[in-house]
N, C-alpha and C positions, 0 to 999 in steps of 0.2 A: 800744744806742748804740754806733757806732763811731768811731776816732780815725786819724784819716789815717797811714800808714806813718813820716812823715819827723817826726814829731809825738812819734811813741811812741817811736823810734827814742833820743833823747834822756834818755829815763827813767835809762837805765843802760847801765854798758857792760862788758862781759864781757872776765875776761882769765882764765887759767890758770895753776892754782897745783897744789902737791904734794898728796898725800893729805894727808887732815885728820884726825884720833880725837880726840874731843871725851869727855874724860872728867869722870866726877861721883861723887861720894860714892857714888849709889845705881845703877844702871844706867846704863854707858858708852854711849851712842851713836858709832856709828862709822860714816865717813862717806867715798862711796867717790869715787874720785879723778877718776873719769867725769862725777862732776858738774860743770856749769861754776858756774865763781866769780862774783863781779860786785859792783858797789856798789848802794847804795839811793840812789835820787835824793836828793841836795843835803846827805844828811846822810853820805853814804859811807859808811854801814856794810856788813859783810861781808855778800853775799846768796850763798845758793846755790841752783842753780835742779835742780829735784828731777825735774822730766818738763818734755817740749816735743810737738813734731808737730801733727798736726791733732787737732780736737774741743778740745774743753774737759776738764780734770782737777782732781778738787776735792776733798779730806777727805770722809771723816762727818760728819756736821751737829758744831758745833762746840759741842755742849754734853756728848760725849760722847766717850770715847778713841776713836782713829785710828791709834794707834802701839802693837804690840804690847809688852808685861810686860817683854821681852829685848830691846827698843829694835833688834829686827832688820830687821822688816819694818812696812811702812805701808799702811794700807788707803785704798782712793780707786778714785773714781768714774771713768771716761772718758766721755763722749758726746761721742759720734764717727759718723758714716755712717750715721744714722739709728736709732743704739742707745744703750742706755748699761746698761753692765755694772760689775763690781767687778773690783779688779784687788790684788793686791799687790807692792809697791816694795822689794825687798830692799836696804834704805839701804847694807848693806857689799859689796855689789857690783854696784849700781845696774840690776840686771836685775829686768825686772816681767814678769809671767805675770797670765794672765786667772783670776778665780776664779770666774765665773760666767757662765753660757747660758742665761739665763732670758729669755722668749719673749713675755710679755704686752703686749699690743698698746697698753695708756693707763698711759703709766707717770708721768704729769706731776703734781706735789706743786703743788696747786688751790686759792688761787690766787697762791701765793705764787712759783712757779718758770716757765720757757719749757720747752717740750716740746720733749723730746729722742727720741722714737719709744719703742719696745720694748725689752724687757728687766726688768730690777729695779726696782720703787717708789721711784722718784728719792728721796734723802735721809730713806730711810727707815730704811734698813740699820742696823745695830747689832754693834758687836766687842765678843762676850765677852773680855775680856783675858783673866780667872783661868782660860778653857778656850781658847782661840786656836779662837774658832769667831767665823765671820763668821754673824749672822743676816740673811736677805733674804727677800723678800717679791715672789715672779713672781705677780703679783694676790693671789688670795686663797690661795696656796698657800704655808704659813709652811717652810723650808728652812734649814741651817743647813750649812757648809762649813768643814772645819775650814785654819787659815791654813798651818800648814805641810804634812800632807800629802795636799793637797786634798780629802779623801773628802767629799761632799757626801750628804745623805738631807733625808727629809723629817721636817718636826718634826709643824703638824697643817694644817688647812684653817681658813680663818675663814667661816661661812654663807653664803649667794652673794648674802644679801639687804645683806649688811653687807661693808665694804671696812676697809680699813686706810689712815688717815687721817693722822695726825701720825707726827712724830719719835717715836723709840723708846729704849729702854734697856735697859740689865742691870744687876741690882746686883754691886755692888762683891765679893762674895762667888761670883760667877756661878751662883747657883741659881736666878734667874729671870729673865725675859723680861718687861720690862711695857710694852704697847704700847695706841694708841690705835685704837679700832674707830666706825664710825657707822653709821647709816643709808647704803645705796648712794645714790648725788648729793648727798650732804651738800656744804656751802663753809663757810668762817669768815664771819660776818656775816650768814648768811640762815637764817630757824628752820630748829632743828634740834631734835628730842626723840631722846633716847636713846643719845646717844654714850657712850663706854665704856669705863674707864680699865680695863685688864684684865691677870692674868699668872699665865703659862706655868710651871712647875718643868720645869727640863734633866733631872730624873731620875724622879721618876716621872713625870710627863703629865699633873699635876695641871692644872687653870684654874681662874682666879680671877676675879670681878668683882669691883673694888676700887671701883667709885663708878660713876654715873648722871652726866651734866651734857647739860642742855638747850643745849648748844653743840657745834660741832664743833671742840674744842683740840685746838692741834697743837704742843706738847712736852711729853711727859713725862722728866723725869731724875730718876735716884737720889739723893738725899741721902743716905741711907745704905743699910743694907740692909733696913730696914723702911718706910721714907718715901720721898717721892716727890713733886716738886715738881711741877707743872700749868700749863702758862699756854697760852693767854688764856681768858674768859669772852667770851661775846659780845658784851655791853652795852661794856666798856671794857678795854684791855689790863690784864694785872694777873698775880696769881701766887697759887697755889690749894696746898695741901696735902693727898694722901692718905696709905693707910698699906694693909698686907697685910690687915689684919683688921677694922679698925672701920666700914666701908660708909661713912665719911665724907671726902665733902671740901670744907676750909674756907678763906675767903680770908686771907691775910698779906698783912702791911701795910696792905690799906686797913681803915677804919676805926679806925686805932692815933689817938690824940694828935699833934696836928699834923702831920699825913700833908699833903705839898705832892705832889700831881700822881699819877699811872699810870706802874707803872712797866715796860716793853717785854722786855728781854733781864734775863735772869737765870742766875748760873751756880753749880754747887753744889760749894761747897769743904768743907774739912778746917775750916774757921776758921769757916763760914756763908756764906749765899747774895749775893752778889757783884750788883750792879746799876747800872743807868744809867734815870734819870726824867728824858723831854726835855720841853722847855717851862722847866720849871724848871731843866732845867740842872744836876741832882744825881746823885752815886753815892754806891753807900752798903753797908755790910754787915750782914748783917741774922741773927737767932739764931732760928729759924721756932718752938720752944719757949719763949723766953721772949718772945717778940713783943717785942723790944729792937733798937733800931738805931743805930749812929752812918752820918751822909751829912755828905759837903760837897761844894762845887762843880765841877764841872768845869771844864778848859782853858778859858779865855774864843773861845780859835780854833775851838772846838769846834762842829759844826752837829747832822748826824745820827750817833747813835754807836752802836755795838755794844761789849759790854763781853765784852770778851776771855778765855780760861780757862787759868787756873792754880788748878791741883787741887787745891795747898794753901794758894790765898788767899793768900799772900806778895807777887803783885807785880799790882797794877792797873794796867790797860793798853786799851787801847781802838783799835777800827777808828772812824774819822772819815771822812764823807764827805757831799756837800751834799746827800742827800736819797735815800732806801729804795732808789729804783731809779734814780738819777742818782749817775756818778762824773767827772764832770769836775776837783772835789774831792777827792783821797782820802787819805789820808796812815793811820798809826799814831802814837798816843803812848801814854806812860807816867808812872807819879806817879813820882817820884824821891824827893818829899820832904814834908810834909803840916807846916809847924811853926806851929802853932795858935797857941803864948806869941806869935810876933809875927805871925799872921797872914798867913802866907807859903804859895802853893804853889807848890812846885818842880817843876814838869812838863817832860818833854824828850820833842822830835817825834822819834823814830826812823827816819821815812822822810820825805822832801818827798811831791809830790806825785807818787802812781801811778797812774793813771786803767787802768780795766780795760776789757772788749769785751764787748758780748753785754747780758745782762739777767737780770733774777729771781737770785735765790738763787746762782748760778753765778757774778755778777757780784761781789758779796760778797769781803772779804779772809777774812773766819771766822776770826779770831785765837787760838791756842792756844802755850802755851807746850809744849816737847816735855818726856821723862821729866826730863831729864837738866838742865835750867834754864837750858839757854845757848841756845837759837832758840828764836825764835817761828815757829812755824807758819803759814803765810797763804796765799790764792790770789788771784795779784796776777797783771796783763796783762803779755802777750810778745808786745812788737812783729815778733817773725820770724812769728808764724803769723796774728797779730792775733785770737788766742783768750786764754784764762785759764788758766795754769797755778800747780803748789804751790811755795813757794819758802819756802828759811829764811831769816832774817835775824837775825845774831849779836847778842844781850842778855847775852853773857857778864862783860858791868859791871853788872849790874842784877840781882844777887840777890834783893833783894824792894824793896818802897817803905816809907821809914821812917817814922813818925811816926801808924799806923792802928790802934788795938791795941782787941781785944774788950772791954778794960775799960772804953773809952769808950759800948758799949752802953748804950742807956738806952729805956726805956718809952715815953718820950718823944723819942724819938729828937734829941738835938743835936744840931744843924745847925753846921756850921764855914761860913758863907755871903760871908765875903773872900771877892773877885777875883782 
């Protein structure tokens, strides 16, 4: 889908300001002065625009870090001229360098993204933060590129009969690699037998097969360093649980006590797993051990949502847009406020509308909050190239959202269901 010049031209407008260092309790992001400044449509918040030029520029898939441990450097995609390779964004002096040459001919994440030619396993890539090693995936050949001083090697091969399928991960500890393998022409939605939740150790070269599923799922993330969330099944969206040792994987959330609907995007916090159930119109936070969850509504302005990552669960927040691969709708918001006694949510839109260019996956804002708690991370359209680029936008009033606390978990999951 594209948006005529004079259309997009309006979203925002760019003006130039001083260097900025945005500092935090825990690691300072610093932020280089090359950036150009800008507002967000209609809500004027601070935006900064992080790359431009031709092709498209995007995160790692947004259920996993994209900003290096030292808030220095930022890992992301380009497809551009028929490729599409990894790159890193040094944020304190806004110069990027390529981190990868990788040459394989079908690089298109099936059937969820548009094909961008050769190179890297679109959105498959994976940053170790606790090792500053980018993992990538030139077909069946797994590789591994360290972020600051480039050295690249190979890690192992995956059999020629089988491909590398879903999103990927590392745990939090960075001793392993756990990724999704199938059958070669596997898709989500058409049988599949023997897809393969599986993982790597960075130090000896152990492999692991952690689970079997008669589907081809395509995210795996970390919960911790022994778990590992799963989603989809085939039959219906949803969210699966494995683990390093027990050859099992089981589903969360459905079949709990009053379970309303499937639920899509899921994101794995400090606090528990973070989500959005459309249809019904719920988010909710969920305890994958004690199968316990509190949900309540979402924004009523709300259509199709992506639920946005912050690592320690403190602030919900959400991409909005009227439908998976249409943006003609697109905005961000966030809960402010949850006050249950009078049946109030306090939700605030952070952007109007941003409408992006292009399709699949690229098209996506992919909301992340950065180390440092004051941006949101997103890739939102630029009407100068009329592609997608990364941009921040300042949430530095929005520490977390009040009013959501683990104690409300319940077995039974309580529903907060006011408008």
């Amino acid at each position: 889908m594209r948006h005529s010049r004079s259309r997009a031209a309006v979203l925002f407008v760019l003006f130039s300001i001083g260097v900025s260092s945005i500092c935090a309790a825990s690691e300072p992001m610093q932020l280089s002065d090359t950036f150009p400044r800008g507002r967000a449509p209609e809500t004027g918040r601070l935006t900064v625009q992080l790359t431009s030029g031709p092709g498209f520029t995007y995160p790692l898939y947004f259920f996993i870090p994209t900003i290096t441990r030292d808030a220095k450097y930022l890992v992301y995609h380009r497809a551009a001229e028929g490729q599409v390779q990894l790159h890193r964004l040094d944020l304190r002096t806004g110069q990027s360098r390529q981190l990868t040459f990788a040459e394989h001919p079908d690089t298109q994440w099936k059937p969820w993204c548009v094909d961008s030619g050769r190179g890297v396993l679109d959105h498959r890539s994976v940053l170790n933060a606790a090792r500053d090693l980018v993992v990538y995936f030139d077909g069946n050949r797994v590789r591994s590129v360290h972020v600051e001083t480039l050295e690249d090697r190979p890690l192992f091969e995956i059999p020629a009969d089988r491909e590398a399928y879903g999103q990927n991960t590392t745990t939090p500890d960075g001793q392993w690699l756990v990724y999704i393998h199938t059958p070669r022409g596997s898709i989500w939605g058409e049988p599949c037998q023997g897809a393969a939740v599986a993982a790597y150790h960075f130090d000896t070269g152990e492999h692991r097969t952690l689970c079997r599923i008669d589907s081809a799922i395509f995210h795996v993330t970390a919960y911790d360093n022994r778990h590992f969330v799963v989603t989809h099944p085939a039959d219906h969206p949803g969210m699966l649980l494995t683990d390093l040792t027990s050859g099992r994987i089981v589903p969360l959330r459905d079949g709990d006590p009053g379970v309303q609907g499937h639920l899509i995007h899921c994101q794995c916090t400090r606090r528990g797993i973070v989500y959005e159930v459309p249809g019904v119109q719920l988010t909710g936070l969920y305890d994958p051990f004690k199968r316990a969850r509190f949900e309540f509504r979402l924004a009523p302005q709300m259509t199709y949502v992506h639920t946005g990552l912050d690592p320690a669960g403190r602030l919900f927040f959400y991409e909005n847009s009227t439908g998976w691969d249409s943006f003609e709708e697109h905005d961000l918001w966030a809960l402010k406020r949850l006050d249950r006694q009078h049946g109030r949510h306090d939700w605030v839109r952070l952007t109007g509308n941003w409408p992006t260019y292009g399709g699949g996956q690229k098209a996506h804002f992919h909301p992340q909050l950065t180390p440092d708690r004051k941006w949101i991370l997103f890739t939102g359209g630029d009407p100068a190239s009329e592609t997608n680029h990364m941009f921040l936008l300042d949430v530095s009033d929005l520490p977390e959202s009040q009013g959501v606390s683990n104690d409300l978990l319940s077995p039974t999951g309580e529903h907060d269901l006011v408008d």
